[in-house]
GUDREN-596736 format. One line per field, with one value per residue (C-alpha): x, y, z; residue in one letter; residue number from 0. Coordinates in steps of 0.25 Angstrom, whole numbers, plus 5000, padded with zeros to 4 digits. Last residue first. Example, Ala and Ser with C-alpha at 12.3 -4.5 7.8 and 13.67 -1.06 7.14 Angstrom:
BEGIN
east	c(5055, 5049)
north	c(4996, 4982)
up	c(5029, 5031)
zalo	c(S, A)
gulum	c(1, 0)
# end
This chain:
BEGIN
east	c(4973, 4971, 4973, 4960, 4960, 4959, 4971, 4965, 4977, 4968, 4962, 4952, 4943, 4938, 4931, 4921, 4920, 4913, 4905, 4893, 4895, 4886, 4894, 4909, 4912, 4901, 4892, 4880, 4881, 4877, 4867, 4871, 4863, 4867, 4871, 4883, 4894, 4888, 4888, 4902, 4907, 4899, 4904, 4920, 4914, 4913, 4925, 4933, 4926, 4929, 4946, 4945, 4941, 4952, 4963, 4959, 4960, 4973, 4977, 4972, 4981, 4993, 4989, 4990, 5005, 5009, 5002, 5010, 5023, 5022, 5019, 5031, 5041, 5036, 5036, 5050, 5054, 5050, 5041, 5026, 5017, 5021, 5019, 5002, 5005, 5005, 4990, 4986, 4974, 4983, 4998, 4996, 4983, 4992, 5004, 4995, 4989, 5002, 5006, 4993, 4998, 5009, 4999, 5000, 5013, 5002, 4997, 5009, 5012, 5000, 5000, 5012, 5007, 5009, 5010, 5019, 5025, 5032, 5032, 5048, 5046, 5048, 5038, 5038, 5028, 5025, 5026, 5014, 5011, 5002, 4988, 4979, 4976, 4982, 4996, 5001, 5006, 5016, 5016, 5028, 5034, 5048, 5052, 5063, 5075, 5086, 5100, 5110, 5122, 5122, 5117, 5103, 5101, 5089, 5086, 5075, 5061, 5049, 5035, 5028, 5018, 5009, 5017, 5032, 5033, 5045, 5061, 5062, 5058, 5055, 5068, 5075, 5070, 5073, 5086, 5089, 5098, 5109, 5104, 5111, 5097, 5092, 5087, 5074, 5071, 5057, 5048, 5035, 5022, 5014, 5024, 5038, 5051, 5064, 5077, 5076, 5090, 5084, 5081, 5077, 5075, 5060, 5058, 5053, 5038, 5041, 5038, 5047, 5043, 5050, 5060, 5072, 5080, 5068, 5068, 5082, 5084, 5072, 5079, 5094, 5086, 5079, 5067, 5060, 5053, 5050, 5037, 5037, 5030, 5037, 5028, 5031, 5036, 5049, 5047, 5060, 5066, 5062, 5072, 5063, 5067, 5078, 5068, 5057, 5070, 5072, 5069, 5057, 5063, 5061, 5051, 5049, 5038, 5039, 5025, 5017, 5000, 4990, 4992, 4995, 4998, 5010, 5016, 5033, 5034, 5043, 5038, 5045, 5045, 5047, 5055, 5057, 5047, 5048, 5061, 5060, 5071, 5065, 5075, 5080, 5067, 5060, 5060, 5051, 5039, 5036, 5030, 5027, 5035, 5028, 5037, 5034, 5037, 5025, 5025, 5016, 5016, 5017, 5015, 5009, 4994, 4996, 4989, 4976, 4978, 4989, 4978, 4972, 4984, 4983, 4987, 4989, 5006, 5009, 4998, 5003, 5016, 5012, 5008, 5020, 5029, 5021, 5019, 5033, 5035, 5024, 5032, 5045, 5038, 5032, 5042, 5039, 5024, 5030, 5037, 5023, 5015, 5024, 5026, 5009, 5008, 5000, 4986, 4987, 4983, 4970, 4965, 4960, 4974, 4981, 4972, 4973, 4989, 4986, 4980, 4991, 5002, 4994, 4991, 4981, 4975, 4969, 4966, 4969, 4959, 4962, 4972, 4986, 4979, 4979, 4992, 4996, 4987, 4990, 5004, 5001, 4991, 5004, 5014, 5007, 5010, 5016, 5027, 5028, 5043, 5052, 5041, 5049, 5058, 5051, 5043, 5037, 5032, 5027, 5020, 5014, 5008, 5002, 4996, 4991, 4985, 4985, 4988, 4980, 4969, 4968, 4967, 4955, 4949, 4946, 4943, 4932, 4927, 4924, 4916, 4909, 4906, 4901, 4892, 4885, 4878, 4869, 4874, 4874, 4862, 4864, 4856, 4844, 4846, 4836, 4829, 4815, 4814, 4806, 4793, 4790, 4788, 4781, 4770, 4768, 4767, 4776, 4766, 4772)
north	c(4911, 4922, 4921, 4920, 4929, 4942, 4954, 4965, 4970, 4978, 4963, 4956, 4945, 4953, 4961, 4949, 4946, 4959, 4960, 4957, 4971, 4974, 4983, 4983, 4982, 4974, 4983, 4983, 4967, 4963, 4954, 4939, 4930, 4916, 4907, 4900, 4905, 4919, 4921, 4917, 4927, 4939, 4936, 4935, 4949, 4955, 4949, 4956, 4968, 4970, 4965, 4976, 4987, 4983, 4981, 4997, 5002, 4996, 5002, 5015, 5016, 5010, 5022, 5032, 5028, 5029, 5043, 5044, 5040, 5050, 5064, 5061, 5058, 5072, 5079, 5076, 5081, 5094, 5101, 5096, 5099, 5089, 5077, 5078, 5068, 5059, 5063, 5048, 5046, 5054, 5051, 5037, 5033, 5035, 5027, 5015, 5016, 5016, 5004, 4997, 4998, 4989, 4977, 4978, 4970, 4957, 4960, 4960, 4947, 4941, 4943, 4936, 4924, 4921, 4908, 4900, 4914, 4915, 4929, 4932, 4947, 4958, 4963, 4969, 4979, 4981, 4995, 5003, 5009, 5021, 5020, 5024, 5010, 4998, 4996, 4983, 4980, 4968, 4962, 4957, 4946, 4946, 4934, 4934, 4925, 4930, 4937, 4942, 4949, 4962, 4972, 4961, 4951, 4945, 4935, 4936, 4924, 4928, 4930, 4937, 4945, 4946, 4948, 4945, 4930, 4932, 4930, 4941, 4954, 4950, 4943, 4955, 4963, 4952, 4950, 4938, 4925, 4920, 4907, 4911, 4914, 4922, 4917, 4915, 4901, 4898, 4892, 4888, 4885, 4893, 4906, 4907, 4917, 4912, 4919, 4934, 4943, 4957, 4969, 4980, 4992, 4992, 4987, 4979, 4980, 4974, 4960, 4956, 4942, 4941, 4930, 4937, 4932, 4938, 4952, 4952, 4949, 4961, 4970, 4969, 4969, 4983, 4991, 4997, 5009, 5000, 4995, 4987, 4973, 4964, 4950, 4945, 4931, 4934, 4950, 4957, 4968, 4979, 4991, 5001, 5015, 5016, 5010, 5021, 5031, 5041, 5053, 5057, 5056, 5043, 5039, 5022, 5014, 4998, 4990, 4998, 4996, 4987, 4976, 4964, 4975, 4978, 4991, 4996, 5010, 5022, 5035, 5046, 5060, 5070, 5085, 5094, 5086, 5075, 5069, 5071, 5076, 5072, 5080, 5091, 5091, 5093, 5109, 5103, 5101, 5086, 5077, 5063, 5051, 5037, 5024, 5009, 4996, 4985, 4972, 4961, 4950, 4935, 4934, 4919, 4925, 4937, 4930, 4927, 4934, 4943, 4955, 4947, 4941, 4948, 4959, 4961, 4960, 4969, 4980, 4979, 4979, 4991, 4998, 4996, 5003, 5013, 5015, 5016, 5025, 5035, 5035, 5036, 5050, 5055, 5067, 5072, 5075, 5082, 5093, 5094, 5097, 5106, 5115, 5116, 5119, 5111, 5108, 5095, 5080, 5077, 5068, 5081, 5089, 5079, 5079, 5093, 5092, 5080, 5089, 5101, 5090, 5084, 5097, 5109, 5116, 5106, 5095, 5080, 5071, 5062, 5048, 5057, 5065, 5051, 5048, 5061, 5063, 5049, 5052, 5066, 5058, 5048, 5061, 5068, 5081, 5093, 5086, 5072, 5067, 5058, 5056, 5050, 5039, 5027, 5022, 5037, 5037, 5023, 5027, 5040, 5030, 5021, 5034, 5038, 5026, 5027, 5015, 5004, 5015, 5019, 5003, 5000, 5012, 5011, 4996, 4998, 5011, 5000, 4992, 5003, 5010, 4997, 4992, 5007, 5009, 5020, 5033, 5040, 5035, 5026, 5030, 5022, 5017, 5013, 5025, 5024, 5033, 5047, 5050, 5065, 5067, 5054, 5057, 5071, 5065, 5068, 5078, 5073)
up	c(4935, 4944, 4959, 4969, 4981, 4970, 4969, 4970, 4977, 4988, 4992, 4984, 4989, 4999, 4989, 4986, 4999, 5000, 4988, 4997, 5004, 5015, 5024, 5022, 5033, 5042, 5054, 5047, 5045, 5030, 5031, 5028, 5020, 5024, 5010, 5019, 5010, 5009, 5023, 5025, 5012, 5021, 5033, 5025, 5018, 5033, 5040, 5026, 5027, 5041, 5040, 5030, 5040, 5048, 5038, 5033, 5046, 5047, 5033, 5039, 5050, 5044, 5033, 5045, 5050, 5035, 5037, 5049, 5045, 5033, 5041, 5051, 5042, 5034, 5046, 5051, 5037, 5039, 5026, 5027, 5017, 5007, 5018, 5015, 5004, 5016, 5019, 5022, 5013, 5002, 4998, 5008, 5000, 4986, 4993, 4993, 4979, 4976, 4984, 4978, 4965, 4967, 4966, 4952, 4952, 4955, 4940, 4932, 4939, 4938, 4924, 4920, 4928, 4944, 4949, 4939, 4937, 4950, 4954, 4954, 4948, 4937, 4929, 4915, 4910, 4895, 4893, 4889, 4875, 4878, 4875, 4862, 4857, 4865, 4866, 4874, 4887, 4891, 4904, 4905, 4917, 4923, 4933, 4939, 4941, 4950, 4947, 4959, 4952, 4963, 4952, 4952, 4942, 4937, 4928, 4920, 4919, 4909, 4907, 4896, 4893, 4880, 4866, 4862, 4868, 4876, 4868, 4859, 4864, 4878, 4878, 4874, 4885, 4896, 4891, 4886, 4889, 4878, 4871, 4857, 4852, 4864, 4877, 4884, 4893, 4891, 4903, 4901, 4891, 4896, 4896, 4901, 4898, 4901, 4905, 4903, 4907, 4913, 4907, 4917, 4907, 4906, 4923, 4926, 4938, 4950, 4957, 4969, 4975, 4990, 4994, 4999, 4985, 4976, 4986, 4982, 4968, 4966, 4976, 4967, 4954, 4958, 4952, 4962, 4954, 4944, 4952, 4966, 4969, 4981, 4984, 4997, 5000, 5006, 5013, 5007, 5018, 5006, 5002, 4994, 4996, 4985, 4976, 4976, 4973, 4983, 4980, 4987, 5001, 5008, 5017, 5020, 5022, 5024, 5024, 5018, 5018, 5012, 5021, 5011, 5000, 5007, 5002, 5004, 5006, 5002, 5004, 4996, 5001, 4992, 4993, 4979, 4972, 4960, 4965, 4979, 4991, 5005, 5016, 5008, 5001, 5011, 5009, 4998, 5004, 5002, 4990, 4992, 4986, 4986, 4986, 4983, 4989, 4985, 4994, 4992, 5004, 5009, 4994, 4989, 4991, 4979, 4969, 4978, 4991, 4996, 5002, 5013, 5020, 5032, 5038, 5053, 5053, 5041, 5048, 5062, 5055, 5046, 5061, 5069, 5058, 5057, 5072, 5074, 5063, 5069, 5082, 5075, 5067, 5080, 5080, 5068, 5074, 5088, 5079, 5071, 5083, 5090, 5077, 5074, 5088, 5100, 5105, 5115, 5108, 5110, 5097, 5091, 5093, 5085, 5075, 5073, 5073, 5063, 5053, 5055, 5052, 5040, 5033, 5038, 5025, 5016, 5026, 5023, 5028, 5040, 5039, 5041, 5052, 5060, 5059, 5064, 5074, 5081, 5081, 5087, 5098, 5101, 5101, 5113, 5112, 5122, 5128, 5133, 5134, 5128, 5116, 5104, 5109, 5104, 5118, 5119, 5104, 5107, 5119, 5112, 5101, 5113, 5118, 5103, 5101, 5085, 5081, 5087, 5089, 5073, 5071, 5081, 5079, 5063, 5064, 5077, 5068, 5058, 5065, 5074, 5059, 5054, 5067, 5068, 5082, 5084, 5087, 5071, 5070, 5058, 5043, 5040, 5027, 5018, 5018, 5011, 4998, 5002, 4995, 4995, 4979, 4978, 4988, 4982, 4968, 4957, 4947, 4932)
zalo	c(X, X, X, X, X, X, X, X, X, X, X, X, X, X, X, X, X, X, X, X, X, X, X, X, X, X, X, X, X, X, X, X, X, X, X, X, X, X, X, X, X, X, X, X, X, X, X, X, X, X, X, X, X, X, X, X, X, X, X, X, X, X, X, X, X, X, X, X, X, X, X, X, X, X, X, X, X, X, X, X, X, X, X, X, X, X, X, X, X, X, X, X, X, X, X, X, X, X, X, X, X, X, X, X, X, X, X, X, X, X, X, X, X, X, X, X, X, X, X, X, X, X, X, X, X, X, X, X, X, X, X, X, X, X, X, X, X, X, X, X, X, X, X, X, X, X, X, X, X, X, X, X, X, X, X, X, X, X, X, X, X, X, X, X, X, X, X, X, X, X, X, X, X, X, X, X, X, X, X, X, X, X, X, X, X, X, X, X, X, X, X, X, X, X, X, X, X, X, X, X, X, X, X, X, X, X, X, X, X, X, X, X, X, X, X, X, X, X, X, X, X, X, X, X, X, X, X, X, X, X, X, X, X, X, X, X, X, X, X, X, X, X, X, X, X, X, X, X, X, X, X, X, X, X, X, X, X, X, X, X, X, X, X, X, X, X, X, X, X, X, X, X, X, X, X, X, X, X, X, X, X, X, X, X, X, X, X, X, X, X, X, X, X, X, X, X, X, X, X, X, X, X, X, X, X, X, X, X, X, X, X, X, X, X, X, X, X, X, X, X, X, X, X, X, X, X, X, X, X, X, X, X, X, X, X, X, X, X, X, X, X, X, X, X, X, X, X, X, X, X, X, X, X, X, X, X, X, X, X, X, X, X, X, X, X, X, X, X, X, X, X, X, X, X, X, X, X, X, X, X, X, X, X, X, X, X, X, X, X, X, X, X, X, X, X, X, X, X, X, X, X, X, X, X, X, X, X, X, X, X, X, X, X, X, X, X, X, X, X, X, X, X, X, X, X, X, X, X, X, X, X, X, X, X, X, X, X, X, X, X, X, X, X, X)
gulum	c(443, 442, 441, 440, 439, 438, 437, 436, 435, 434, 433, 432, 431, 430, 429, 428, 427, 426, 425, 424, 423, 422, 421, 420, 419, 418, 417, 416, 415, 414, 413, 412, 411, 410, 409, 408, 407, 406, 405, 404, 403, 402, 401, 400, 399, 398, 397, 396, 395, 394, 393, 392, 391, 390, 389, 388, 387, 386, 385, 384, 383, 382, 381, 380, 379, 378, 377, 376, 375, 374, 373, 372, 371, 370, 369, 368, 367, 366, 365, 364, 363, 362, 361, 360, 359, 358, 357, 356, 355, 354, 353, 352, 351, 350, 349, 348, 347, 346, 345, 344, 343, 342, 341, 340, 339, 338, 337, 336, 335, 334, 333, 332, 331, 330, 329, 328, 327, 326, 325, 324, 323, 322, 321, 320, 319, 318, 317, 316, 315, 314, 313, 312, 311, 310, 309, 308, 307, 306, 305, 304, 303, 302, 301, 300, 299, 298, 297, 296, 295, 294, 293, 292, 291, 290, 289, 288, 287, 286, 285, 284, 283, 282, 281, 280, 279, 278, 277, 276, 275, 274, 273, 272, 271, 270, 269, 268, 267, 266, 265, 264, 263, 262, 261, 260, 259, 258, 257, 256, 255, 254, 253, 252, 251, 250, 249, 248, 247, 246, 245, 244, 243, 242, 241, 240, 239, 238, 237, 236, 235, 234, 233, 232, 231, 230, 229, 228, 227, 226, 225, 224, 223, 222, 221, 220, 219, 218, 217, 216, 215, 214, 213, 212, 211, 210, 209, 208, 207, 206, 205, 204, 203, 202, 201, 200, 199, 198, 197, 196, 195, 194, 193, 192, 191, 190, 189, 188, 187, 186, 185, 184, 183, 182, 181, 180, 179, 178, 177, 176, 175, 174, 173, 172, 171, 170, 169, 168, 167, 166, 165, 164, 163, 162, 161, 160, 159, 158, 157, 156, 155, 154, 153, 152, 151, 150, 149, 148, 147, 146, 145, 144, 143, 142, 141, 140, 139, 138, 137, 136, 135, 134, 133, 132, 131, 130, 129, 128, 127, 126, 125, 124, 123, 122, 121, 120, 119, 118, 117, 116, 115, 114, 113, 112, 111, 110, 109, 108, 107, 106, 105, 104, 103, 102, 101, 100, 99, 98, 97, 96, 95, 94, 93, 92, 91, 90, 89, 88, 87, 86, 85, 84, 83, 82, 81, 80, 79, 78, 77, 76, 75, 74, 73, 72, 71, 70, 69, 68, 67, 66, 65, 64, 63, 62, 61, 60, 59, 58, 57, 56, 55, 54, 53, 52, 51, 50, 49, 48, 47, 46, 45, 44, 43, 42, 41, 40, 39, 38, 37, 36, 35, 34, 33, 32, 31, 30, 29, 28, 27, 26, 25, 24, 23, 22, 21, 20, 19, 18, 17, 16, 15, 14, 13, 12, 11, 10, 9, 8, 7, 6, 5, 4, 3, 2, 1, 0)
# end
């Protein structure tokens, strides 16, 4: 078939006309706004070079100026990583960029160890701002009656190893092992803490209690003596049991209520026997153990099983036990197995700080003064990027409560160029969940 000339030359309307790159553009103006007003509350170099001053660390002006280096630093953790150069040499050529004088590679780096108070303070100034700003949005639905949720968990990096005299590992020769405690409220740490590789999760982890705040943390935290205590300061601990924990069972409960468990000469039962002999033997089970700490201290908690079966061509999986003082009249079996998933956000936390923040990048670097210096500033930068982050949420939000106030007084509403998202009518929608995924209504 002969396609015709008028055919062959047609060209489909355009339904976009793309933006002059002058003219005025309402969503990037809105958004750079966000981006500038959270990178210039914490990165003024001048205010940063005050601080330094007012903390003992500049005495006398020299050759660099230590706000600009900060600034460097904390921004060179947020840029793409180079093949060739590495973090120091990246932020060397930031440095320069943002004005700062032409210097050596050895007064460079000797300046950069020294900033670690600086970048400590601003740290611990910046998960306050954060702590102090966030609201309530993430500890909705089930998770409303927390004043927080809290998940301690630690991440080891490899180093060179002539470090490892200073940071000995385990897997490696020299590993640094961040420990860190994750609010899932404001998506960030709340307590950080470096430690070399080999020291175990659980030595790194020693919480001021928060009363009313929910505690999640896996096998690796395992400890009667800081479960009693986080129950007697108020808090709601809930971890994963442990297979050779074994305490003494003192009721189970179902529908129809409480019963006690004992064996036939009415002598109390282990929590292994009684799950052989005293629970129903298929489906979960809920029950109440005494436990007792090394000190003699007992409380009553509440253990819940989830048990898994076989199917055809997988691997026998254990049944999982969790140990907890949820209240049961509020929170079934299932609940609770599925609130302890909330501790996957702190790994995919530490993931964004191996790689979006370039902390991996600590295995090129072989002094010690370095290596302090490289992680406050990436923990610097994901403070940075977590307010960003606040700020453009605080835009979708306004947008899909326009949208949801439109909607409720059958007025059409065109989407406004300049909103964030743009469009969207499954905005509300997503604003019902938060990262948790946890929905604003509570199962039933």
């Amino acid at each position: 078939m002969v396609q015709r000339a008028s055919e062959a030359l047609f060209v489909p309307p355009r339904e976009f006309r793309p933006r002059s790159e002058l003219a005025p553009d309402p969503l990037r103006d809105r958004l750079a706004k966000v981006v500038e007003e959270s990178a210039l509350s914490l990165l003024d170099p001048r205010r940063i070079q005050a601080q330094a001053e007012d903390l003992g660390v500049v005495k006398l002006r020299r050759v660099h100026h230590l706000g600009l280096l900060v600034t460097s630093l904390v921004l060179s953790a947020l840029e793409r990583q180079t093949d060739t150069s590495g973090r120091w040499l990246d932020a060397q050529q930031v440095y320069k960029q943002l004005g700062g004088p032409d210097a050596g590679k050895t007064s460079f780096r000797n300046r950069t160890r020294q900033s670690a108070p600086v970048l400590q303070a601003m740290l611990d100034r910046q998960m306050k701002k954060l702590a102090d700003e966030t609201d309530d949005f993430e500890l909705r639905g089930r998770l409303a009656g927390f004043t927080n949720v809290l998940v301690p968990d630690g991440c080891a990096f490899k180093l060179a190893s002539v470090l490892s005299g200073y940071y000995p590992g385990t897997g490696n020769p020299a590993e640094l092992k961040l420990h860190a405690v994750y609010c899932v409220k404001t998506g960030m740490a709340t307590v950080t803490e470096t430690t070399a590789g080999r020291v175990h999760d659980n030595e790194g982890f020693a919480p001021v209690w928060e009363k009313g705040a929910l505690y999640i943390w896996d096998l690796g935290y395992n400890d009667n003596e800081r479960f009693v205590d986080a129950v007697n300061a108020g808090a709601i601990p809930l971890q994963r049991l442990k297979s050779g924990a074994n305490p003494v069972a003192l009721a189970w409960y179902d529908e129809e209520g409480r019963h006690p468990i004992t064996d036939s000469d009415g002598r109390p039962m282990k929590l292994n026997e009684a799950a052989q002999f005293a629970v129903p033997s298929t489906g979960p089970f809920d029950v109440d153990v005494e436990l007792r700490d090394a000190a003699g201290r007992s409380i009553v908690a509440r253990v819940v099983c989830i048990p898994y079966g076989k199917e055809s061509g997988q691997k026998q999986e254990q049944d999982r036990y969790y140990l907890t003082v949820l209240p049961r009249d509020i929170f079934t079996v299932f609940d609770v197995a599925e609130i302890y998933r909330l501790r996957w956000e702190v790994e995919l936390f530490f993931r964004n700080w191996h790689g979006a923040l370039r902390m991996d990048d600590v295995h090129r670097l072989s002094h010690p003064g370095s290596v302090k210096t490289h992680v406050l500033a990436s923990l610097v930068a994901a403070t940075l990027a977590r307010d960003i982050h606040a700020g453009l949420s605080r835009i979708s939000l306004e947008h899909a409560q326009t949208e949801a106030a439109c909607a409720a007084t059958s007025e059409p509403h065109r989407a406004d160029p300049g909103a964030f998202p743009p469009g969207g009518p499954r905005s509300i929608e997503r604003q019902r969940y938060g990262r948790s995924g946890f929905a604003a209504e509570p199962r039933r």
